[in-house]
Every structure is written in C-alpha cells, then in structure tokens.
C-alpha positions, 0 to 999 in steps of 0.5 A, a space after each residue: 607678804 607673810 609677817 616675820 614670826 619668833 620661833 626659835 632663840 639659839 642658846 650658845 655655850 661652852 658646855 651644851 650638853 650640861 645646858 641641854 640636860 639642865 634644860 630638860 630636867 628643869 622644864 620638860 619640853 615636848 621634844 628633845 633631840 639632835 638636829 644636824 649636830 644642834 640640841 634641839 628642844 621643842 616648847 610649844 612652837 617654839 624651838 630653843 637650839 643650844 650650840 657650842 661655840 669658842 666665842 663665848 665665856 663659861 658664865 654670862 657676863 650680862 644675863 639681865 640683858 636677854 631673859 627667857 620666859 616659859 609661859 606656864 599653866 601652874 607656875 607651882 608645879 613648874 617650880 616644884 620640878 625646877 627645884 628638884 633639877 637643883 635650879 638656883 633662884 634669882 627671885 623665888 616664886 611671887 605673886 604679882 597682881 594674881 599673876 606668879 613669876 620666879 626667875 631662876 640662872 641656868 648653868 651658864 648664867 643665864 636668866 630663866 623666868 616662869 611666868 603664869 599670868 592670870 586670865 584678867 592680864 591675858 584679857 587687857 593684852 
C-alpha cells in the first residue's frame, strides 16, 4: 500500500479573495487559478485551497496553532517581495544557526513562515 503523502492544506476565510490576492502578491506561486469554485494556488507540489466558509471569524483566534512554512532558495529576496505586498512581521527575518526564518500574519490572522535552511541542516535531517 502507497504511504499517504501531504499535499495540499485548505485555507477557509471570511474574505478568500483578499486571502488569495495576499497570497499572490506576497510569495509568487507557480499557479494561480479557480478549480470548481476553489482558489487554487500551486507551490511546488504542493497546493494551497483557499475557501469561504460562514464557520469561521474574520481574524484567527489561534494562529500559533497551525503556521505555514515556504521552504525558500533566498529568504532575502522572498522577504523583500513580502515587504512590498505590505506584509506585517511577526519576527522579521533572523539568523538562526546559518539557516534564516521570519514569520509574517496574513489578512486573517494567520502565521506565515519563510524558511532558507542551510545546506548543513538539510544534510542532519
């Protein structure tokens, strides 16, 4: 039997197409499109859905709880494009142990990280 494998997270929101346009701006994907009423954007191979639903506050209430991570080849320049969407930092971009991380909240809340690991920590994992 085949191993389940991640591949896409589904991003619900009061307002998904501020969410998507967000999205867009502030990290380039591959692909940007509608798929049966889903805005569908494509990173890598991995797929990110952002939906409306009525369930859902404006705001998340909790955005320590599930935080997305872009893997990136030059967290720099990732962050340079962030900044001219207009992201708002949580923790501007850092040096870790030579491997760079910043954490920015989307429009609804949520957390965002970029992360450019260095060729040393992708070798231990």
């Amino acid at each position: 039997m085949k191993r389940p494998t991640l591949g896409s997270l589904l991003l619900a929101s009061t307002d998904p197409e501020r969410l998507r346009a967000w999205y867009a701006a502030a990290l380039d994907p591959e692909d940007n499109t509608d798929v049966n009423g889903y805005r569908v954007l494509k990173f890598g191979e991995f797929f990110l859905f952002i939906d409306t639903r009525n369930d859902v506050a404006d705001k998340n209430p909790e955005p320590g709880r599930v935080i997305l991570n872009f893997d990136v080849a030059d967290a720099r320049a990732v962050a340079a494009r962030m900044e001219s969407a207009g992201v708002t930092w949580l923790a501007e971009l850092e040096d870790r142990d030579g491997n760079l991380f910043a954490t920015a909240i989307d429009p609804d809340g949520n957390y965002v990280q970029i992360i450019q690991l260095s060729e040393a920590h992708r070798a231990a994992m």
